[in-house]
MIROTI-860310 format. One line per 8 residues: number of its first residue (from 1); their letters; for each residue y negated, z negated, x of N, C-alpha, C, O. Coordinates in steps of 0.1 Angstrom, whole numbers, plus 5000, padded with zeros to 4 digits. Atoms other than C-alpha are relative to their C-alpha. Layout:
NUM	a	Y,Z,X,Y,Z,X,Y,Z,X,Y,Z,X; ...;
//
This chain:
1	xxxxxxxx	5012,5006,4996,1250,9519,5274,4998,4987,4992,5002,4986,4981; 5005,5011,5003,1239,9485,5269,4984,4998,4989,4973,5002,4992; 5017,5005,5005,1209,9472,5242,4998,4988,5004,5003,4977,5001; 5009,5007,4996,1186,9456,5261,4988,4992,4993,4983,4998,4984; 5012,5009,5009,1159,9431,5247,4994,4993,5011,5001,4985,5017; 5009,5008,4987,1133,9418,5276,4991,4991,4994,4985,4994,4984; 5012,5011,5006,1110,9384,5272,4994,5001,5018,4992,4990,5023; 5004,5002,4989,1096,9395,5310,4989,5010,4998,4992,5022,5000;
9	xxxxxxxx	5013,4995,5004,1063,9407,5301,4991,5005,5006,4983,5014,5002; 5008,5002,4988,1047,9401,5335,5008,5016,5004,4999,5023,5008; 4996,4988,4998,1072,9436,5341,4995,5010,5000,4989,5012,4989; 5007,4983,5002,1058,9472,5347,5007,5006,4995,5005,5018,4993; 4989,4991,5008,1087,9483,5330,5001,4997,4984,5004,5006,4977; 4999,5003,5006,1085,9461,5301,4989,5005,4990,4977,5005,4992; 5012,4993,5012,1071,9478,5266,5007,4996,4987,5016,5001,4981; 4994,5004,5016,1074,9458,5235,5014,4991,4996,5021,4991,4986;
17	xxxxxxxx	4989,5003,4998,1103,9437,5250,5011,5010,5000,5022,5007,4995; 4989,4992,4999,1123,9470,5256,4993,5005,5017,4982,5003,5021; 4999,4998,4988,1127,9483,5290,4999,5015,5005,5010,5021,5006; 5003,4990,4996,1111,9516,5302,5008,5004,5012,5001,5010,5020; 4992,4998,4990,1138,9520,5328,5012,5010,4997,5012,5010,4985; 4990,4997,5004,1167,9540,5325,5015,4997,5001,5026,5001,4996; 4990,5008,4994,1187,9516,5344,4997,4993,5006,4988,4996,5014; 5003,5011,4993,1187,9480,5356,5008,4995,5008,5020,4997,5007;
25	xxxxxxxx	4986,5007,4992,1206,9461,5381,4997,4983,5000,4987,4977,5005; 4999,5013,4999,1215,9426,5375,5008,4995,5016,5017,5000,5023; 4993,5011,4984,1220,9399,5408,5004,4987,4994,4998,4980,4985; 4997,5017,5003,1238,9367,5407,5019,4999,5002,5027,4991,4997; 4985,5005,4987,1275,9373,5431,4996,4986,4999,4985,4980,5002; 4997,5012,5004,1289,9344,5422,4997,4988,4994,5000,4976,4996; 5009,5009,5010,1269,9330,5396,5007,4988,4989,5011,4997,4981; 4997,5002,5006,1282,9307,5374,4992,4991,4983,4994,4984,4973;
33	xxxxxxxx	5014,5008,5013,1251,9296,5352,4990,5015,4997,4991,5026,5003; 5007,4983,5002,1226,9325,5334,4992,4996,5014,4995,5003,5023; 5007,5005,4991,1203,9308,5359,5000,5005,5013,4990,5009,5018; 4997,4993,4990,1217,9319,5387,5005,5015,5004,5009,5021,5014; 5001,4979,4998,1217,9359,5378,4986,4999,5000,4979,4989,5000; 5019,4988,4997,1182,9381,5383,4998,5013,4991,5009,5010,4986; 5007,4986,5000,1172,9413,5371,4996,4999,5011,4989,4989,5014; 5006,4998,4985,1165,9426,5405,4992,5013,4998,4984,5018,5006;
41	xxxxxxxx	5011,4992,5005,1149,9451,5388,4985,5003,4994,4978,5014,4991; 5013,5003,5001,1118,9434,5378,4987,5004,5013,4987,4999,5024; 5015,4999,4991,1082,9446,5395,4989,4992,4991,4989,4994,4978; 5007,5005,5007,1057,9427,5383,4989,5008,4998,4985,5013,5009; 5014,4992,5008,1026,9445,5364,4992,4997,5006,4992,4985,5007; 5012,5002,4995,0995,9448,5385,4989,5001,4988,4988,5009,4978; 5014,5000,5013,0964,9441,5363,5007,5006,4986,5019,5004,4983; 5001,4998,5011,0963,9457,5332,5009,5012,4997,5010,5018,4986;
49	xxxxxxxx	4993,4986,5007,0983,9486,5335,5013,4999,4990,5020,4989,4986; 4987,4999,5010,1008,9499,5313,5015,5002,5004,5018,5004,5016; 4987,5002,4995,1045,9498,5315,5002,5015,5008,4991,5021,5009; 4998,4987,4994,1062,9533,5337,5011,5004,4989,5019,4996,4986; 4988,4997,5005,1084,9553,5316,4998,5000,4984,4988,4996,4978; 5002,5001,5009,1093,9558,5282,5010,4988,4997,5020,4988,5003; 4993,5010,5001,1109,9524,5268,5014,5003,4988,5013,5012,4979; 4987,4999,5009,1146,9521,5249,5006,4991,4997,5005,4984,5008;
57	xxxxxxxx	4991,5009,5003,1168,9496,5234,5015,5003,5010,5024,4995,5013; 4984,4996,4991,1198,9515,5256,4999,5004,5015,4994,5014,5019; 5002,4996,4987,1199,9512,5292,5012,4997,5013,5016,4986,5016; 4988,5002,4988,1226,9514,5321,4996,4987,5004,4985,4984,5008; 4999,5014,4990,1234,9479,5335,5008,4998,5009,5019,4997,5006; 4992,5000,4986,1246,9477,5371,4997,4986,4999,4985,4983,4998; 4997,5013,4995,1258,9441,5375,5011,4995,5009,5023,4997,5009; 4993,5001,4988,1267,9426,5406,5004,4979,4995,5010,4971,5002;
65	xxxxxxxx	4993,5017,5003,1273,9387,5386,5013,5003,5000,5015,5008,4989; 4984,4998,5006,1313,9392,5387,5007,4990,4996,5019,4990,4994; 4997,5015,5011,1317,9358,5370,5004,5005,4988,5015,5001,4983; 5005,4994,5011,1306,9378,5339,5009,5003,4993,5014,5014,4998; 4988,4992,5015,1332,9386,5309,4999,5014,5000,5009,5021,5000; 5005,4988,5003,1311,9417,5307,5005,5007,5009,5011,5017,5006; 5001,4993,4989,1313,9429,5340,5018,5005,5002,5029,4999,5003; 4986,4992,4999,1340,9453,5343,4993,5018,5010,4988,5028,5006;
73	xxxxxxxx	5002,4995,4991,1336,9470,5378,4982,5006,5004,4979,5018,5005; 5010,5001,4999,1300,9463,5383,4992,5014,4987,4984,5024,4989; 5007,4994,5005,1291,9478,5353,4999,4991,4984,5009,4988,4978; 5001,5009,5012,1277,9458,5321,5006,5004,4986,5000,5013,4980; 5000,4993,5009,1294,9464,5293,5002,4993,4985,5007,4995,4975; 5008,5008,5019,1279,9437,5264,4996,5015,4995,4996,5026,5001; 5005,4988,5010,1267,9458,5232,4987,4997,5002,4980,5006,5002; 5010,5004,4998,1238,9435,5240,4999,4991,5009,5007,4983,5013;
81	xxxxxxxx	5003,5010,4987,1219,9418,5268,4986,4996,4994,4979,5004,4987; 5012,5005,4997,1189,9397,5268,4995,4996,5016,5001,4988,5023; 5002,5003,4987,1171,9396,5303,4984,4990,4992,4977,4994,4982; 5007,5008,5002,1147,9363,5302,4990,4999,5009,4991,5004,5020; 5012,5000,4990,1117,9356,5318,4985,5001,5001,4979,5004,5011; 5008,4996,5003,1089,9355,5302,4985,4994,5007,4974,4996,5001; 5012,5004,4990,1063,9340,5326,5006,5004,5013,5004,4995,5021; 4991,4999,4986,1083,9355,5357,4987,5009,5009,4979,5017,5003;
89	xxxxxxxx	5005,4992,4991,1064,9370,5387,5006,5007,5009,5000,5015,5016; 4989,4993,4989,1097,9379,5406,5008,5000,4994,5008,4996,4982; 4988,4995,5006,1128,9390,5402,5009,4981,4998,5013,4976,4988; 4999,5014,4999,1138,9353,5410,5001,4990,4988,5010,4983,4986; 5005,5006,5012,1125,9339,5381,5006,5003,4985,5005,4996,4975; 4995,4990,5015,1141,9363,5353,5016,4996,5002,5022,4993,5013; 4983,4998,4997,1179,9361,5346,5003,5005,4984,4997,5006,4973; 4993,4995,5014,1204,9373,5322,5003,4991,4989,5011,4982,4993;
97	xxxxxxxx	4998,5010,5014,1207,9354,5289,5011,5002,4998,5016,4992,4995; 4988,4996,5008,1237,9369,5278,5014,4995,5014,5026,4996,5011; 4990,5002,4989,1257,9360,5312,5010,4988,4990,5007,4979,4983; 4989,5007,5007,1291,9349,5299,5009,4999,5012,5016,5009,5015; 4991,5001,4992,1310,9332,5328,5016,4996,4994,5020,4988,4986; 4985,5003,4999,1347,9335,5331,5006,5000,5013,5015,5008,5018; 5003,5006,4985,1343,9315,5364,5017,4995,5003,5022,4987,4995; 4990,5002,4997,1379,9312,5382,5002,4984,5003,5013,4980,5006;
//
């Protein structure tokens, strides 16, 4: 498993910049900038509620960036990720910090 660190706040998953999920899936097929990955797993927080879930520093990362160093058969395997995003409302808006292209 991956340690996770979130700055996506606006998240229903997000608790304390750790990620109440037990698994995320990064987008960004054929990315070659962090910019152009997602968390596609971001929901944005309606009002005031609280995150779903119990939150962890360790979480499965399904990534579909295959640019990525990490990415070894769509599956993340940094010791650490940062997902960014901290004013995001969509998945759109968030991406992977830690994307390390090794763009052909």
């Amino acid at each position: 498993m991956t340690r996770l660190k979130c700055s996506a706040m606006n998240c229903m998953y997000n608790e304390d910049h750790l990620c109440s999920r037990n698994d995320i899936e990064i987008g960004g097929q054929g990315a070659s900038r962090p910019n152009e990955t997602c968390c596609e797993s971001f929901q944005e927080r309606s009002g005031m509620t609280n995150s779903i879930g119990h939150a962890t520093e360790d979480t499965d990362v399904k990534c579909h960036a295959t640019n990525c160093g990490f990415n070894e058969d769509c599956k993340c395997h940094a010791k650490e990720i940062g997902i960014a995003g901290s004013n995001a409302c969509t998945c759109g808006e968030t991406e992977c910090a830690s994307f390390d292209c090794h763009c052909k």
